[in-house]
N, C-alpha and C positions, 0 to 999 in steps of 0.2 A: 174325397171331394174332387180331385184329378179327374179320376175316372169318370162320375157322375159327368162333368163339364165337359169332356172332352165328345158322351155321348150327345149333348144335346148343343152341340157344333159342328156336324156332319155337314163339312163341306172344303174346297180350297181355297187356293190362293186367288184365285179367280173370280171369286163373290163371298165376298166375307160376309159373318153377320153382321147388325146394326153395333153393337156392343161392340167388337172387333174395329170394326171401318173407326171408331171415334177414337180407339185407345192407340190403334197404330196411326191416325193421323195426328191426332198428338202428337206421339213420339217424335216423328218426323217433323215436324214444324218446331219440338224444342231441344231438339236430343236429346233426351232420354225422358224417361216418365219414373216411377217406384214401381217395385214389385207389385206391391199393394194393388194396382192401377189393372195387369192383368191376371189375378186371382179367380176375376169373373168368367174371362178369354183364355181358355189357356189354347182356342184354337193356335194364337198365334205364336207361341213359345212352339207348340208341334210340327206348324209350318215354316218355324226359322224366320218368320217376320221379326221378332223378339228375340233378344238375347241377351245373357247377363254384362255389364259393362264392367272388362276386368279390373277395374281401379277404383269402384267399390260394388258388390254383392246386390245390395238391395235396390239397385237402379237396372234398369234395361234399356238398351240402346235397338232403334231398328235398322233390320238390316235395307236397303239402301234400296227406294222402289227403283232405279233402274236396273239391279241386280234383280229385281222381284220379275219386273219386264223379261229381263232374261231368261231366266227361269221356264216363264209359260210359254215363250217364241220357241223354246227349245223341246216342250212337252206338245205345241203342237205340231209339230214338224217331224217328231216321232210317231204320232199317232196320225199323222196325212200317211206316211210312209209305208204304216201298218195298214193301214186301208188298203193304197194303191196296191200293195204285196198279193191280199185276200183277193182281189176285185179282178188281178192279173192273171191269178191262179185257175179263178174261177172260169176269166174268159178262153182261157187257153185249153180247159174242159170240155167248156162249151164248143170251139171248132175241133177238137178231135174229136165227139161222138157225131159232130153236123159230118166230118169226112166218113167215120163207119157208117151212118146213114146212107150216102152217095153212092157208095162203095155197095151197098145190097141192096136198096133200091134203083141204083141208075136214075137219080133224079127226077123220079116219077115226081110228078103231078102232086104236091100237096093239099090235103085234106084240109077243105076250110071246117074252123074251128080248135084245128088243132094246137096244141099246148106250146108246141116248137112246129115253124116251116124254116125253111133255107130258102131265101130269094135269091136266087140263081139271075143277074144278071140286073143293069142299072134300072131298066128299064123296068122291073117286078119290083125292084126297090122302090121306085117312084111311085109307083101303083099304090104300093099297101101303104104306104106314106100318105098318101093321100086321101086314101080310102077312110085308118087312123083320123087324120085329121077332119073330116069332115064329122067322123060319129062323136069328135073331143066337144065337152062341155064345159069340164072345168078349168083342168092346167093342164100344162105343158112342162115339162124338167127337162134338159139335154145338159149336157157337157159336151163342150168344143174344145178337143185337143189341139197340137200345133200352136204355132205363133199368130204373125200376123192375120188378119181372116183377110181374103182377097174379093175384091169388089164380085167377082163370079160367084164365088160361092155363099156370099150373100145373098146375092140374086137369085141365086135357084132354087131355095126356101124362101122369100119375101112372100109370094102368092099365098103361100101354106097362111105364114106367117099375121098378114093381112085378113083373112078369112077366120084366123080365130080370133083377132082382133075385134073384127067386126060380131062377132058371137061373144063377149067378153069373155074370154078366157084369158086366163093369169098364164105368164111364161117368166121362168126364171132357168136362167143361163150361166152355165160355170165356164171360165175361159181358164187363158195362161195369163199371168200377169204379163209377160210379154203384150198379148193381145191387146191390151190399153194404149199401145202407140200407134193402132191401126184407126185411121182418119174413116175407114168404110163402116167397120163397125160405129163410132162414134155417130157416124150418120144413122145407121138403122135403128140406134137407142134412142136416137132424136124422134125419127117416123112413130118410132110405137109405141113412144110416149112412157104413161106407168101401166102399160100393159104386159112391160119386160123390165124384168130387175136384174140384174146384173153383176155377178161376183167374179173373185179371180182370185187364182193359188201359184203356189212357187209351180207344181205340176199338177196335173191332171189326169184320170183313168182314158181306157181311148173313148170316141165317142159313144156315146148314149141317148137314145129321145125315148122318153114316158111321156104315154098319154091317159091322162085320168087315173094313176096309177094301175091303171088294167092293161096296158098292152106296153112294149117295152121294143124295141132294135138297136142292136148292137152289132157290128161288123163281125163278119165271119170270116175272112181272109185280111191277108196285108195289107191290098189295093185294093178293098171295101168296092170290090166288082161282087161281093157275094153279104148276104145279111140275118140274121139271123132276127126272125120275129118270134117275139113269147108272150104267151098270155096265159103260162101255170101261173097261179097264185103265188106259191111260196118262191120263185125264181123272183117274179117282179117284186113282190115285195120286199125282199134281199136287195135288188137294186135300187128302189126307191131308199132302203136304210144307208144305203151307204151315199147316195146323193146326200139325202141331209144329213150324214153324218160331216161330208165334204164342204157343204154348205154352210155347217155353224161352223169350220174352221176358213172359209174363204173372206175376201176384204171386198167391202162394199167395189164395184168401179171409181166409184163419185167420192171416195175417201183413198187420201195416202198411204201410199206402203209406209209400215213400219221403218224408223230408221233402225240398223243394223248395231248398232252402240258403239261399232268399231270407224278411228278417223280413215276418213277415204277407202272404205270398203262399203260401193252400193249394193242393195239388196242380189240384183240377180248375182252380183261377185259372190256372195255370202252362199246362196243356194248351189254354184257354180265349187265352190271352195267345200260345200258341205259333200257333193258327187264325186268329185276326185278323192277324197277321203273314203270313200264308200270302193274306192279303187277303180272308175268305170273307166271308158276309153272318152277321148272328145268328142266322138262322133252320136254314141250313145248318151251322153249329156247335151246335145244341143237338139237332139229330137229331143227327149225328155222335158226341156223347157221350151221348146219350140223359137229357137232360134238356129242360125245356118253354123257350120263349122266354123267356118271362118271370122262367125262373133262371139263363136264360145274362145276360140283359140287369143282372139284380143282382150277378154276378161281375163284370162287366165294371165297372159304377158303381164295385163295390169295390178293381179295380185300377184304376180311375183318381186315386182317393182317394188310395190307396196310396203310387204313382208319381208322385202328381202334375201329375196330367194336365187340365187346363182343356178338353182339347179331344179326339177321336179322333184326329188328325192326331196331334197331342200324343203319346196314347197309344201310337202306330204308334212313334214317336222313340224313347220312353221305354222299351218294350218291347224295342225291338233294343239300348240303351244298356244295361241292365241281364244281357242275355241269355237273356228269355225268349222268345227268337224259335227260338232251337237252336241259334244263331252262340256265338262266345267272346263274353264279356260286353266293353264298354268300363270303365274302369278308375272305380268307382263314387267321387263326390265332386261337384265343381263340376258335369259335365255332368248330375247327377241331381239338383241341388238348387235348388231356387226362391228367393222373398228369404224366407217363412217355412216350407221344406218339407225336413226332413232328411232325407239321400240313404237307398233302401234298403239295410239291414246285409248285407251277402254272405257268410255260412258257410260 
């Protein structure tokens, strides 16, 4: 009987079935329910929503939705990671064959039509940009790396940007969440209405623009003086998978960060606290989320305040102890408290 139910509840924590959703909001509304109650469910006994309640057998207690919350902030933030890794790999392929190209052709003259060109210079970027935009009919995808967006660089896509507007074409944009404190962007989401939707992540791949999913550019050097345009199929379509891959893990603009479950530890503290764990330097974390050194370096002061931390080594401990690293946390108390430092409250 197990088996049988377990097949016909394929699925997680994340969208339960109907049957599921009523027996564990139950539970939670009364403490506990009877075994009996999930005989029908046993999705939720396999996803740890359920459990036996040690102080009698035939009852099940659930485990605790903000631990539940926990759980999925922590599976997607592995699976953004797994992306950005793949998507980073790929682009870093892509400018080493663009340099053997250079290197044997001398920059010759790109074949229109072709599957890959290298736009050599801002000014051929702007060209086939344009170009792009004018034959776009349907949508638009990009991802905007960095932090805040600066009124300039706004500006120097708004024309694009207005032109497909006026053609109704849909445009959806991934930012940083940093990005949401920027007063210029707020402005241009205003201009263009629901013609541009809007999402944001802890990080982001580097930039990208698809149009109609048929034609795709991606920078081809550091200082994006150089660009890579594609239009193989199986390339763009790769990168269109991983936009909406990004996409159904990014948080509307117009909606709240999650809170982090930890007292006085803000979200970018949390992503800031998860990269130091991952062992990077400051400087490599504050590109990464798109802020300046100098504000990764005062989050960081702030989680050590926080946690308790005398020392980075310190911090490193105190971070995997509490569970900002993306591990399950250790069980907060003696090992998070100092002789005057009360442990952080876990939600």
């Amino acid at each position: 009987m197990a088996g049988r139910g377990a097949e016909e509840h394929p699925h997680g924590a994340d969208r339960l079935c109907g049957a599921g959703d009523r027996v564990y909001s139950r539970a939670v509304r009364r403490g506990r329910v009877p075994r009996t109650d999930a005989e029908a469910v046993p999705c939720l006994l396999e996803l740890a929503l359920l459990h036996p309640d040690p102080d009698d057998m035939d009852w099940l207690v659930p485990t605790s939705p903000q631990e539940v919350m926990t759980r999925l902030l922590r599976g997607v933030y592995d699976e953004v990671s797994a992306s950005q890794r793949r998507v980073g790999s790929a682009v870093a392929a892509f400018e080493w064959y663009a340099g053997l190209g250079r290197q044997l052709n001398a920059l010759a003259a790109p074949v229109e039509g072709s599957a890959i060109r290298v736009l050599d210079g801002l000014s051929r970027i702007q060209a086939a940009m344009d170009e792009a935009t004018e034959a776009c009919t349907t949508e638009v995808l990009t991802v905007q790396p960095g932090g805040i967006r600066r009124e300039a660089e706004l500006t120097e896509g708004l024309h694009r940007a207005l032109a497909l507007r006026g053609r109704g074409v849909r445009m959806r944009d991934l930012y940083t969440h940093v990005a949401r404190h920027g007063q210029g962007l707020l402005n241009y989401l205003e201009l263009m209405g629901d013609t541009v939707e809007a999402r944001t992540l802890d990080e982001v791949i580097d930039r990208l623009i698809l149009f109609d999913r048929t034609v795709a550019f991606i920078p081809a050097n550091a200082d994006r003086t150089m660009a890579l345009e594609l239009r193989h199929p199986a390339l763009v379509e790769y990168l269109v998978t991983v936009f909406e891959r990004l996409w159904r893990l990014a948080i509307p603009l117009t909606a709240a960060l999650p809170d982090t479950g930890i007292e006085g530890i803000s979200h970018r503290e949390q992503s800031i606290a998860a990269l130091l764990a991952e062992g990077h330097q400051d400087a490599v974390i504050a590109e990464r989320l798109g802020i300046s050194v100098r504000t990764c370096r005062a989050h960081i002061a702030r989680l050590s305040e926080t946690l308790g931390a005398a020392s980075r080594t310190q911090l490193g401990v105190r971070i995997a102890q509490v569970g900002l690293d993306g591990h399950r946390p250790s069980l907060p108390g003696a090992a998070l408290t100092g002789p005057d430092q009360e442990p952080p409250t876990v939600r």
